[in-house]
Kinemage of the C-alpha trace (Angstrom):
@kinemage 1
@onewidth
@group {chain A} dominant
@subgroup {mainchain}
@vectorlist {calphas} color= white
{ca unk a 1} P 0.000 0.000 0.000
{ca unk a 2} L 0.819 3.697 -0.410
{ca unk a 3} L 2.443 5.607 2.220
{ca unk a 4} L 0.095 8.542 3.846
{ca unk a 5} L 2.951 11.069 2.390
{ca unk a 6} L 2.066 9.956 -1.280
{ca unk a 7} L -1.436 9.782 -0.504
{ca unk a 8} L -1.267 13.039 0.323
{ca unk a 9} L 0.213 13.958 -2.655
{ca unk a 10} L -1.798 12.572 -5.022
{ca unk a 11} L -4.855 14.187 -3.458
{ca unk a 12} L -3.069 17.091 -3.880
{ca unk a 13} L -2.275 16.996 -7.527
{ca unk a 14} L -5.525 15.553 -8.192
{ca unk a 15} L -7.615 18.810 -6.764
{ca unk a 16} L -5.427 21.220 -9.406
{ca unk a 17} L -5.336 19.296 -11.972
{ca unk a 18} L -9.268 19.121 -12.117
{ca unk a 19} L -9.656 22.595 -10.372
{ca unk a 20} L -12.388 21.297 -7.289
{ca unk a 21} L -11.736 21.288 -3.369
{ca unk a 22} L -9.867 18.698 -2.225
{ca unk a 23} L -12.478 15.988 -0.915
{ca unk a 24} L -11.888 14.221 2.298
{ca unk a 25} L -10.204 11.256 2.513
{ca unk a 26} L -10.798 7.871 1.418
{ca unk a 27} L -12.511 6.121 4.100
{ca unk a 28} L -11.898 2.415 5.329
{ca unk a 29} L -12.745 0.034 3.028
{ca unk a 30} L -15.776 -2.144 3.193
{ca unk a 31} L -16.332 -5.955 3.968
{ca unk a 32} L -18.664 -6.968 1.158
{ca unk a 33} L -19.804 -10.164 1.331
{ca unk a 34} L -19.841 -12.457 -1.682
{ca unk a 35} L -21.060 -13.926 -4.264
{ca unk a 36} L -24.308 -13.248 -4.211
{ca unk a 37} L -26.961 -13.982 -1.290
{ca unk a 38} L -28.654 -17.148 -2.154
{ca unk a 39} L -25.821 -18.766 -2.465
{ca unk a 40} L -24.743 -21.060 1.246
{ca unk a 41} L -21.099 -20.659 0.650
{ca unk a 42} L -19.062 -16.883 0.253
{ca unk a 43} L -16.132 -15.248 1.362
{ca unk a 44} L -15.650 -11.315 2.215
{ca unk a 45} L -13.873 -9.220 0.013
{ca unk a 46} L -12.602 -5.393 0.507
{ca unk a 47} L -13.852 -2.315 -1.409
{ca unk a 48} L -13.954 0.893 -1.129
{ca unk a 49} L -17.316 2.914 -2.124
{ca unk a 50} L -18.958 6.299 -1.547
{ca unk a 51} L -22.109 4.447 -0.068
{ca unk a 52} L -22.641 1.810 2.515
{ca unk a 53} L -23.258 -1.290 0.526
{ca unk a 54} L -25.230 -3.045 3.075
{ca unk a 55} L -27.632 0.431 3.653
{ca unk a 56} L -30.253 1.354 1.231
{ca unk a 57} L -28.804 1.968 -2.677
{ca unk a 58} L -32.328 2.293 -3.829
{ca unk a 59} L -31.635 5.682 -5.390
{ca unk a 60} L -28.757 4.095 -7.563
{ca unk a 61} L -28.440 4.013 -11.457
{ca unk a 62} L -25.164 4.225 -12.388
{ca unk a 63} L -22.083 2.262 -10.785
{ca unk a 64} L -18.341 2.898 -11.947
{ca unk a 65} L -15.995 0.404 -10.867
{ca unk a 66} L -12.562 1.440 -11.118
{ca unk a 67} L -9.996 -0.893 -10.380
{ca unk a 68} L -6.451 0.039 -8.694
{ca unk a 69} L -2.737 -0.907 -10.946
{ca unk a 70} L -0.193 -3.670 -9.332
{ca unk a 71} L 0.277 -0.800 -6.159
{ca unk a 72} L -2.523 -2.367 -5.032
{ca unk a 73} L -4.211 0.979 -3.956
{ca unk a 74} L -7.285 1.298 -4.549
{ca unk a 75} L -8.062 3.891 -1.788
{ca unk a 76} L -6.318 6.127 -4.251
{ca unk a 77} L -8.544 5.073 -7.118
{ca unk a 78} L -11.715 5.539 -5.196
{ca unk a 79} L -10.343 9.302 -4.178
{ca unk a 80} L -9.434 10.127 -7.861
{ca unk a 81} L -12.926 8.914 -8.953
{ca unk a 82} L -14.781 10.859 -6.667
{ca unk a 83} L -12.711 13.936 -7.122
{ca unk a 84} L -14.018 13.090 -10.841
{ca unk a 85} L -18.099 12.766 -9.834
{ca unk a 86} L -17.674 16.299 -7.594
{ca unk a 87} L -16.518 17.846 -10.506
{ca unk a 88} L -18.735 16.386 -13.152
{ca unk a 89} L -22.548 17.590 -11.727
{ca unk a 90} L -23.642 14.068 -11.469
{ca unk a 91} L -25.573 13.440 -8.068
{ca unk a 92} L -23.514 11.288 -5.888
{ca unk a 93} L -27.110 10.100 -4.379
{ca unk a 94} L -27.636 8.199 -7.853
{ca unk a 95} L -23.990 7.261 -9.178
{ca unk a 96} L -22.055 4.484 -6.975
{ca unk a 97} L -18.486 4.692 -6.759
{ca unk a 98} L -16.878 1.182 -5.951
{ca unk a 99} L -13.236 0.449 -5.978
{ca unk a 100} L -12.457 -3.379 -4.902
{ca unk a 101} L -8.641 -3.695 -3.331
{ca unk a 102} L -7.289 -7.315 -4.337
{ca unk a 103} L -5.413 -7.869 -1.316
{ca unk a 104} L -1.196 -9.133 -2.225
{ca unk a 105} L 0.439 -11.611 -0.217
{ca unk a 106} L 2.545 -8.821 1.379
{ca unk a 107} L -0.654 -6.750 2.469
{ca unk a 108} L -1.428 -7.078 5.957
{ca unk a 109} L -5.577 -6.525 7.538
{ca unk a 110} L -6.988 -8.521 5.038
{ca unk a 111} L -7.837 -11.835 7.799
{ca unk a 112} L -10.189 -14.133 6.538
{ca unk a 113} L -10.317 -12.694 3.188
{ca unk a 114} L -8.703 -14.338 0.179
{ca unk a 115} L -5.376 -12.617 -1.046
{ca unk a 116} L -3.376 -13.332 -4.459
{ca unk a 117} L 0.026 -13.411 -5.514
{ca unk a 118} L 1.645 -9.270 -5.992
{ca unk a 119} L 0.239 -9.436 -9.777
{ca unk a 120} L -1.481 -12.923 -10.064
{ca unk a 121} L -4.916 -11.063 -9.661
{ca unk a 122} L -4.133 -8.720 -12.908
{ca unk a 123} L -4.769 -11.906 -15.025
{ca unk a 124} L -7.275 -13.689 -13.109
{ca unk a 125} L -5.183 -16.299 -11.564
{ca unk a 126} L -6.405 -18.086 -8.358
{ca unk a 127} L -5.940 -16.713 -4.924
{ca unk a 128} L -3.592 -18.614 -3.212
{ca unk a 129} L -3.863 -21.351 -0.717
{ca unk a 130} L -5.586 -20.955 2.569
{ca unk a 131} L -6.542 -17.470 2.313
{ca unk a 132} L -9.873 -17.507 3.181
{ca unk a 133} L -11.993 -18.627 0.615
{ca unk a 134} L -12.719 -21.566 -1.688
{ca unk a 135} L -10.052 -22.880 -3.356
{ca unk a 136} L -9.188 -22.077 -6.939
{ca unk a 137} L -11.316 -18.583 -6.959
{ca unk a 138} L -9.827 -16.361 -9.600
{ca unk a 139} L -10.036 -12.639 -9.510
{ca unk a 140} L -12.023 -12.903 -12.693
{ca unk a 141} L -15.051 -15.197 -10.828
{ca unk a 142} L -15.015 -11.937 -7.605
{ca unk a 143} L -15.601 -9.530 -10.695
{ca unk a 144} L -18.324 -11.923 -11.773
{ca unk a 145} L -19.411 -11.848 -8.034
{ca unk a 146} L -19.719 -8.067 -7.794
{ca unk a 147} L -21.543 -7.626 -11.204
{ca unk a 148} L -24.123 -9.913 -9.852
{ca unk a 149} L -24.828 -8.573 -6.385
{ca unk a 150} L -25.047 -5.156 -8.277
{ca unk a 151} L -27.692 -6.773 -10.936
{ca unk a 152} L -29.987 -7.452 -7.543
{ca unk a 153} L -33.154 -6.097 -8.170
{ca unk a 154} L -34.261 -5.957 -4.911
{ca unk a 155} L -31.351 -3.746 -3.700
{ca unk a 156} L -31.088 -1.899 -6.643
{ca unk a 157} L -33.656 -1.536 -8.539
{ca unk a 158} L -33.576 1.608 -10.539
{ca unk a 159} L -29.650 0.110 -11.725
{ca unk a 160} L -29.421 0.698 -15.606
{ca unk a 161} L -25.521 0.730 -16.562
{ca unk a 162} L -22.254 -0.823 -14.981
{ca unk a 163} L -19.188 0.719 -16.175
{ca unk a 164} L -15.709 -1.465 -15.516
{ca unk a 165} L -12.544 0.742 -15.994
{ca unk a 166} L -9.170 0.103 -15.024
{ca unk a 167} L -5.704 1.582 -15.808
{ca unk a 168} L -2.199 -0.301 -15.860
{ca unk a 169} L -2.165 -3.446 -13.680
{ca unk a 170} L -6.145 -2.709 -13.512
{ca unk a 171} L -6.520 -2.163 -17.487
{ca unk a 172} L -4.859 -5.744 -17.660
{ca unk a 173} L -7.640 -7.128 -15.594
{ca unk a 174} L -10.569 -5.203 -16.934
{ca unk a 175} L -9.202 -5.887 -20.854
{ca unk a 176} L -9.301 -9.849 -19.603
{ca unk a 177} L -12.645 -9.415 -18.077
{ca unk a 178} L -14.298 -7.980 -20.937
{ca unk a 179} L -13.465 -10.780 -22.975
{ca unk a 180} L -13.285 -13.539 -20.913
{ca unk a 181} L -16.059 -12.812 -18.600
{ca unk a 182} L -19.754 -15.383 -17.953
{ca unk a 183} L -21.825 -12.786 -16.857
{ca unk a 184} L -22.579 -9.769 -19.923
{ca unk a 185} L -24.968 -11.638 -21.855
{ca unk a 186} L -27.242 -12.367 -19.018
{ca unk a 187} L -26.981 -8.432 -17.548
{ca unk a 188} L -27.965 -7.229 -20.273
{ca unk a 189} L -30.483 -9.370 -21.269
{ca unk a 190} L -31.934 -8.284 -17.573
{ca unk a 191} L -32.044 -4.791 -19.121
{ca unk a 192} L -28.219 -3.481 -17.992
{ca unk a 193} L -25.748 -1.416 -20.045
{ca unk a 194} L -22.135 -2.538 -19.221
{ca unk a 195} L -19.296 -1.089 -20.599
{ca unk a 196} L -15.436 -1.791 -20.513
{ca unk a 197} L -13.077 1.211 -20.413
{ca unk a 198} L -9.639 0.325 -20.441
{ca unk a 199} L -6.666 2.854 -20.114
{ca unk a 200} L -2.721 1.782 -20.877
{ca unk a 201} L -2.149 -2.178 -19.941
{ca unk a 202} L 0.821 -3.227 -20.034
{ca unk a 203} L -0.244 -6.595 -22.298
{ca unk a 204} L -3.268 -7.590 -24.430
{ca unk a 205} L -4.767 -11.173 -25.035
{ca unk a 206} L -4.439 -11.997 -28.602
{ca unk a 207} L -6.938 -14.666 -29.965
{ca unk a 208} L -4.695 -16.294 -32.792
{ca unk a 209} L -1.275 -17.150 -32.728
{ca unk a 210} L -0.168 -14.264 -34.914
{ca unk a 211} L 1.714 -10.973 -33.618
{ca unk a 212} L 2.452 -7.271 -35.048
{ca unk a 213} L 4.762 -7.709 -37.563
{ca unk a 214} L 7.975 -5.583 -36.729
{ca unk a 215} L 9.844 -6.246 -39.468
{ca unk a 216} L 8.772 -3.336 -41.646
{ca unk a 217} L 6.434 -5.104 -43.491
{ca unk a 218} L 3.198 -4.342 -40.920
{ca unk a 219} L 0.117 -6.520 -40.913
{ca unk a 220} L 0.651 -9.670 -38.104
{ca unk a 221} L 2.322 -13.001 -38.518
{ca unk a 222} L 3.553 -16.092 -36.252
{ca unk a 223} L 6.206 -14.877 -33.535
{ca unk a 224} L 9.080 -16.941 -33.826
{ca unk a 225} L 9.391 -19.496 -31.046
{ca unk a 226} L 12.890 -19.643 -30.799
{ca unk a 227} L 12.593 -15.997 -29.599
{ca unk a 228} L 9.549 -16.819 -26.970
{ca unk a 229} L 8.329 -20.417 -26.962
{ca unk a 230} L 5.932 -19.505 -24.917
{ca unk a 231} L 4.608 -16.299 -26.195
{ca unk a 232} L 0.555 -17.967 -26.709
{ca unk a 233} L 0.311 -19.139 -23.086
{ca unk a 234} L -2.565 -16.722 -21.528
{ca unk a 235} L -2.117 -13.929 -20.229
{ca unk a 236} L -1.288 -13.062 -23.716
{ca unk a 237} L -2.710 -15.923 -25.831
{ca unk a 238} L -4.750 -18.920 -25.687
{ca unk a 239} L -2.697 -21.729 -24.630
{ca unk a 240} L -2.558 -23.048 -21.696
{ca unk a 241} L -5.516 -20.800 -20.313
{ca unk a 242} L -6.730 -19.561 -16.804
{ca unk a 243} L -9.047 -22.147 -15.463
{ca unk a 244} L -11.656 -19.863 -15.506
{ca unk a 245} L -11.894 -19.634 -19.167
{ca unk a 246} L -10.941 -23.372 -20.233
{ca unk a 247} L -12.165 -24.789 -22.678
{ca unk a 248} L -13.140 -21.355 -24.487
{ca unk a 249} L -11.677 -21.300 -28.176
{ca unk a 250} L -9.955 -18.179 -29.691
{ca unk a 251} L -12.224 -16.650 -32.414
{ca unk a 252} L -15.323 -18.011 -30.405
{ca unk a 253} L -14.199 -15.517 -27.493
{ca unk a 254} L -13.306 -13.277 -30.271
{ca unk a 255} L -16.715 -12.967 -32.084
{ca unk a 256} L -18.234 -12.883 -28.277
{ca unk a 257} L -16.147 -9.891 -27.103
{ca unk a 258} L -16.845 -7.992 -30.530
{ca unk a 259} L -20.729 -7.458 -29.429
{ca unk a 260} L -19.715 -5.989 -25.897
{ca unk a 261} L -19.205 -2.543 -25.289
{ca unk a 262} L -15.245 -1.659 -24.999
{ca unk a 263} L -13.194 1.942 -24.932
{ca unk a 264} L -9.671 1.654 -25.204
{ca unk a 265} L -7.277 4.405 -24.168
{ca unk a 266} L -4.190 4.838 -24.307
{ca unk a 267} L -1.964 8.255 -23.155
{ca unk a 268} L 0.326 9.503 -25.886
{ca unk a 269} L 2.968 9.829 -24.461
{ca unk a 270} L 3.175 6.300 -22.506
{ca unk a 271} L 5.713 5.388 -24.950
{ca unk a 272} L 9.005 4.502 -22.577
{ca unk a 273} L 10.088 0.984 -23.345
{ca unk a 274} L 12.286 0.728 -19.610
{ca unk a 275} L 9.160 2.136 -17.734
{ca unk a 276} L 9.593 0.705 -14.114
{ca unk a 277} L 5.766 -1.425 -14.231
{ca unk a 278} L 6.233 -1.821 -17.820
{ca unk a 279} L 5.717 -5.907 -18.585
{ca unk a 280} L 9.156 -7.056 -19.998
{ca unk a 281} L 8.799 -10.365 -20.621
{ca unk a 282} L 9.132 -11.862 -23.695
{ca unk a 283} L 4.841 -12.712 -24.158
{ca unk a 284} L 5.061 -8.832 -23.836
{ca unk a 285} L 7.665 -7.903 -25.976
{ca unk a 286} L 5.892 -10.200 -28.919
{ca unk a 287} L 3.050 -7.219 -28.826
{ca unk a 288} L 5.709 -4.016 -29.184
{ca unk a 289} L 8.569 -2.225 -27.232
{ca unk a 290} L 5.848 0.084 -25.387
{ca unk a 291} L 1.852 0.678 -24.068
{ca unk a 292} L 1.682 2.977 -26.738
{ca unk a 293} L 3.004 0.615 -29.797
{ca unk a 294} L 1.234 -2.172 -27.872
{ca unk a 295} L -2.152 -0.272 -27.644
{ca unk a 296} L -2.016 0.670 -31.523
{ca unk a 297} L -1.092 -2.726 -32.780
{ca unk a 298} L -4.110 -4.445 -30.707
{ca unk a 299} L -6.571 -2.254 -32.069
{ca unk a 300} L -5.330 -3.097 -35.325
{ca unk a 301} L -5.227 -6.517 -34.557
{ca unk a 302} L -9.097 -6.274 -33.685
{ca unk a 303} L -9.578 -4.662 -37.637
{ca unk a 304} L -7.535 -7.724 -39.207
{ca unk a 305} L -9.402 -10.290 -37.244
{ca unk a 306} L -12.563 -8.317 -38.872
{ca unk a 307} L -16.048 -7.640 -37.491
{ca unk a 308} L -18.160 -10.629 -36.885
{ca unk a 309} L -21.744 -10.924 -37.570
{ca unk a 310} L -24.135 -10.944 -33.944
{ca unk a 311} L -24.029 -14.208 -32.058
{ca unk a 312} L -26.898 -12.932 -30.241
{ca unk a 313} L -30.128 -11.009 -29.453
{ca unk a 314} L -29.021 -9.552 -26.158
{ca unk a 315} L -26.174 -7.893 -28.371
{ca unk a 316} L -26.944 -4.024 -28.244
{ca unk a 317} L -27.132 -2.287 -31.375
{ca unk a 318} L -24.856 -0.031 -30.987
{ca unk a 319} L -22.446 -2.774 -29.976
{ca unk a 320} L -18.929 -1.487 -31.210
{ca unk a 321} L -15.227 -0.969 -29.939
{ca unk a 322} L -13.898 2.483 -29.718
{ca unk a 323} L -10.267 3.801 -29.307
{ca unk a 324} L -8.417 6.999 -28.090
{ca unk a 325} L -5.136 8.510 -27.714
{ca unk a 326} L -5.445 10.809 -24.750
{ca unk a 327} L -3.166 13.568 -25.655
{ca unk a 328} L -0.401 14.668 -24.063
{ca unk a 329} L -0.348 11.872 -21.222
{ca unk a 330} L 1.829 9.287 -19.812
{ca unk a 331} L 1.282 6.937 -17.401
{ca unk a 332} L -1.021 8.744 -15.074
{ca unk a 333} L -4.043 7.390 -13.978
{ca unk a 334} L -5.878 10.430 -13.045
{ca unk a 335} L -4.753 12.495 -15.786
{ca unk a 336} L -6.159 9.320 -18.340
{ca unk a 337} L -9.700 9.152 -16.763
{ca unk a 338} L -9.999 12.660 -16.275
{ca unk a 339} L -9.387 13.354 -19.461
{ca unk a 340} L -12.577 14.909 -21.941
{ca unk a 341} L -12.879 11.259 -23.336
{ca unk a 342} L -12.513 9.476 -19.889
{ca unk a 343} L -15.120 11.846 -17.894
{ca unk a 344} L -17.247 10.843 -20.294
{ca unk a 345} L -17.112 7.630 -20.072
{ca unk a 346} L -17.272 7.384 -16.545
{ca unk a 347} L -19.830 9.524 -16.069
{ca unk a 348} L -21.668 10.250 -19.692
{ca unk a 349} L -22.038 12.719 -22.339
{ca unk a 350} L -23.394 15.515 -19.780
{ca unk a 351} L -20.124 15.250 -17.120
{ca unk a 352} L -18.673 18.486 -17.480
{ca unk a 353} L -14.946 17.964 -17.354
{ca unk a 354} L -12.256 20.014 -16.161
{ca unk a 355} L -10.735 22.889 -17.575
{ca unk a 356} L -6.996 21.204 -17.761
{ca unk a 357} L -8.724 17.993 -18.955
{ca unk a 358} L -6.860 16.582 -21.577
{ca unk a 359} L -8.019 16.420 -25.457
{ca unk a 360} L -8.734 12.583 -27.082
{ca unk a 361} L -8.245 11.632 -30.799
{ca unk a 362} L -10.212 9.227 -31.568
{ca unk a 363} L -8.313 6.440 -33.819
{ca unk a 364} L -9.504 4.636 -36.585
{ca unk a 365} L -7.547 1.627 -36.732
């Protein structure tokens, strides 16, 4: 976790950047109890949110979850979010603000709750042994868990749209979740928008074998093995897959993903190849030297693969992917969602944004 110096910091920057009083600070986290009620078995799980999620969230339409990088910090995320609702004249009383923490092995205060390895929970990997909950539960299935508890009727029954965004370590899980996820189809067929905005992961899961072609030539062909033998396994391919997606076949997920809502950003100037949380290894290096080349080449990669016909009714219409280069930023979290593009997103066309908020090009692949 953080130190209260940096936390203090951030805050800081956060309240000039985007020009509003600097709002209080985050408050303890919450034990919410999952999966979802009916079911005998659960485990708790620690999030931070601007309402008490066992109080009355009858009033709710909207939730944003925004999901912390490999710091683990998600009391940050939650502040910059909410520094992002104050300034965008959405009600708080309506919108729901909810930033789960996926405890590390190193984190301490977490008892009885189930913890993963440092970065096994940015690819949906199991929590580890004896932590608290069931074994084998990947951070993919507590995503799953949350989206369900939220599609509760009872407890929230004016709910129309769940948004998913994460940035860095968090993009990586949110990019996984929106194609590997069990649960979209059968939200929205219960009458829910959900939406995917991803800003600057460090990898991307490619659904063939093939990779950008760096040799000058552009377009994508097979990465040579002798370079990365393993450059398919998941997290950035489809061998050798998390067990919560076995069994699932490349251009099946492929055509799935296609019909669900997804935003990719990516800062334009997160382009250093020796950034400190930068993925190095080899699976990585297979999809370009930086987030920015790596960002670029997947959204072309989504053009060569082509757009598939509907696979089914609960598709919306305006079912499409959508990409931006948020200009003039680098790795920044805050500065990425709070840009014109990313208040938007987060909080729809209406959100006014703030005054230092950076422009977004919008790419066509």
């Amino acid at each position: 976790m953080t130190d209260a110096p940096h936390k203090l910091l951030v805050a800081c920057i956060l309240a000039s950047l985007f020009g509003v009083a600097q709002a209080a600070s985050a408050p303890a986290w919450q034990r919410l109890h999952l999966p979802v009620p009916e079911q005998q078995t659960g485990y708790d799980f620690p999030v931070y949110a601007n309402h008490k999620l066992n109080g009355d969230l009858r009033s709710i339409r909207e939730v944003i979850i925004v999901q912390h990088g490999i710091q683990r910090n998600g009391d940050d995320y939650y502040a910059a979010a909410m520094e992002l609702l104050q300034a965008s004249g959405r009600s708080p009383d309506e919108v729901l603000v909810l930033a789960p923490n996926f405890p590390g092995k190193p984190d301490t205060g977490f008892d009885g709750m189930p913890v993963w390895s440092v970065q096994g929970w940015t690819g949906g990997e199991a929590a580890l042994p004896g932590t608290g909950t069931q074994a084998g539960l990947s951070s993919l299935q507590v995503l799953d868990d949350i989206a369900q508890l939220l599609a509760d009727k009872a407890r929230l029954p004016l709910l129309k749209k769940i948004t998913f965004a994460g940035h860095s370590g968090g993009g990586q899980l949110m990019h996984r979740y929106a194609v590997l996820n069990h649960v979209d189809e059968a939200l929205r067929a219960r009458g829910l928008e959900l939406q995917y905005v991803i800003a600057n992961p460090s990898s991307y899961l490619y659904f063939t074998p093939e990779r950008p072609d760096r040799s000058g030539a552009g377009g994508f062909v097979l990465y040579d093995k002798t370079v990365c033998p393993a450059y398919d396994d998941y997290r950035y391919g489809m061998q050798n897959m998390v067990p919560y997606a076995r069994g699932m076949a490349g251009m099946d997920l492929y055509q799935r993903h296609w019909q669900r809502q997804v935003t990719y950003l990516v800062g334009s100037l997160d382009t250093d190849p020796n950034h400190r949380v930068l993925d190095k290894s080899c699976g990585a290096e297979a999809e370009g030297p930086t987030r920015y080349e790596r960002a670029h080449a997947y959204w072309k990669y989504e053009q060569y693969l082509g757009k598939p016909a509907p696979v089914s009714k609960a598709a919306p219409a305006s079912a499409s992917h959508h990409y931006f280069d948020v200009q003039g930023v680098g790795h920044d979290q805050g500065k990425m969602f709070g840009s014109q593009c990313g208040v938007k997103l987060l909080f729809g066309d209406r959100a006014a944004t703030g005054k230092q908020a950076s422009q977004c090009l919008a790419v066509q692949p």
